[in-house]
C-alpha positions in Angstrom: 23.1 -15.6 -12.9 24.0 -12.3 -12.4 25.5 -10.0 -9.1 21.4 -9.1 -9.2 20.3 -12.5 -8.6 22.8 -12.7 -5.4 20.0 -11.8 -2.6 18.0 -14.8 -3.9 20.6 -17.4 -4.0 21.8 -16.3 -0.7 17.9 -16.9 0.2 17.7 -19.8 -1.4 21.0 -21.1 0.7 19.8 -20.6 3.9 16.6 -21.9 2.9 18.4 -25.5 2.2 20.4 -24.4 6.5 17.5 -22.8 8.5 16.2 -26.8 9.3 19.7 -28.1 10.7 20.2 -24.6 12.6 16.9 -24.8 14.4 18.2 -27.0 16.6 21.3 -24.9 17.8 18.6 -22.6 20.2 20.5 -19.4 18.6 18.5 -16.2 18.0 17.1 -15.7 14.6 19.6 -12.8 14.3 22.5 -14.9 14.7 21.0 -17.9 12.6 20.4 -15.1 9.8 24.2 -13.9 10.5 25.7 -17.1 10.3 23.7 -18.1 6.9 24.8 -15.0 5.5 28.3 -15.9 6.2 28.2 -19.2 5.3 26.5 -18.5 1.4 29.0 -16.0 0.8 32.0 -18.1 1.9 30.4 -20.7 -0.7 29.8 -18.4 -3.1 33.6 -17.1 -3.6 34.7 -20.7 -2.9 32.9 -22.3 -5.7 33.7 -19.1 -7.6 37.5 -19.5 -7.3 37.2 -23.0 -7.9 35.4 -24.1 -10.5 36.9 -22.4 -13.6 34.8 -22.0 -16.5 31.6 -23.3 -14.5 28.2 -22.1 -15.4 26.2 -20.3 -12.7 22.1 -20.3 -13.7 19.0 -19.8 -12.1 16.2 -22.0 -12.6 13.1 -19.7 -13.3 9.5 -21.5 -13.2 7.2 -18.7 -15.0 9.7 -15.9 -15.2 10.0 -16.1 -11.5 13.3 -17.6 -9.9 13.2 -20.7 -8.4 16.0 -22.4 -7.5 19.7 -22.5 -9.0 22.0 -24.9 -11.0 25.9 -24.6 -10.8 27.8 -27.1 -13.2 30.6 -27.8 -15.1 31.7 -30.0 -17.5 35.1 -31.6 -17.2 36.8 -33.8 -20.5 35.9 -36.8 -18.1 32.5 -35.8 -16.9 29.5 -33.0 -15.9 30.1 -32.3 -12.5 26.7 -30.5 -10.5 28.5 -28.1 -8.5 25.2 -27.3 -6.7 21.3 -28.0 -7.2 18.9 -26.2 -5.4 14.7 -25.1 -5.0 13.0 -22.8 -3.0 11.0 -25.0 -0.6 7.8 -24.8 -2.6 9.6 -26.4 -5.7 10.9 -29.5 -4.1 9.3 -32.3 -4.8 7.5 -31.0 -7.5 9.6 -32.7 -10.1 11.6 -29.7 -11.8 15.2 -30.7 -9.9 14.2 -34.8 -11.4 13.6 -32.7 -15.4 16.6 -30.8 -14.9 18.8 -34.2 -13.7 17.2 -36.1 -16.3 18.2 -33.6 -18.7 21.7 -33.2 -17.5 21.7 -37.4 -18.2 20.6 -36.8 -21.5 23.3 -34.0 -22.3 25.8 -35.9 -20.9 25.1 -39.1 -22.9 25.1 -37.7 -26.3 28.8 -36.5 -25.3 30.0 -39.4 -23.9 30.5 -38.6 -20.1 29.7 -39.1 -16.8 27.4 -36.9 -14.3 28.6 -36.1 -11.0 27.7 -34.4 -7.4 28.6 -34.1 -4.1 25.8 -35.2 -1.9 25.4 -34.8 2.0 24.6 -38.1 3.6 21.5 -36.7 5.0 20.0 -34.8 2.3 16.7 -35.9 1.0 17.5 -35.9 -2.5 19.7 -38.7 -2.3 16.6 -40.6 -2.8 15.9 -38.8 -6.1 19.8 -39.1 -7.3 19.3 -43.1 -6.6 16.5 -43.4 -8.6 18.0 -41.7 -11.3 20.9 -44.9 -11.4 23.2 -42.5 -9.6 25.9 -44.4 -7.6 28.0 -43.5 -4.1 31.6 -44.0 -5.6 33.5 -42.3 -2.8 32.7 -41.6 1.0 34.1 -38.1 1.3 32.9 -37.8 5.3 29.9 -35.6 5.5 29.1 -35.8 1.7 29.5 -39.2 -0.8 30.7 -38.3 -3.8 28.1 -39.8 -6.1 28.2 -40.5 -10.0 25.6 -41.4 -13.1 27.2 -43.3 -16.3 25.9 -43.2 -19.6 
């Protein structure tokens, strides 16, 4: 990822928002202001605190479709962030890309972690995949795969 890429991943963000912020009954303009807000608070949060972490996009034909933060700890590959554009979910890239991260992380030895909201449909898809809730951290579960 590069400072180029930044107007996609800060669509891609408030693609994952614009569903829970329906609801409010704000104006588009606002709901656009906020999301704006919002991605670039989470972009210089996970910025300043996830040393060393890799920051890609996940391209599907040359064209950019989603993006994968990570970063692997002596204990474990933590998934900082996993997202698609809308017309990618479901499709089965994010399950590939998991599925590799499994694979990585067993020839190393380590666990694979995320942070999952309680509400977020890929749960389902982290399940399947034999990941586990090991912590309730409020509005997310902190949930782990083992080799």
């Amino acid at each position: 990822m590069t400072d180029g890429d930044l107007p996609f991943v800060a669509s891609l963000y408030a693609s994952t928002r614009r569903e829970e912020l329906a609801d409010t009954g704000w104006p588009q303009e606002m709901q656009d202001a906020f999301l704006r807000q919002q991605h670039e608070a989470q972009h210089s949060y996970y910025r300043a605190t996830y040393d060393g972490a890799e920051w890609l996009i996940i391209e599907q034909g040359g064209a950019p479709v989603g993006r994968l933060y990570r970063v692997v700890w002596p204990r474990e590959i933590r998934i900082i962030d996993i997202s698609l554009v809308p017309d990618a979910r479901g499709s089965g890239i994010g399950g590939a890309i998991l599925g590799a991260i499994q694979e990585e992380a067993r020839g190393i030895g380590k666990a694979v972690s995320i942070h999952v909201e309680k509400h977020n449909r890929a749960r389902n898809l982290y399940l399947r995949l034999g990941f586990e809730v090991i912590e309730d951290k409020g509005v997310y579960d902190l949930m782990e795969w083992r080799p």
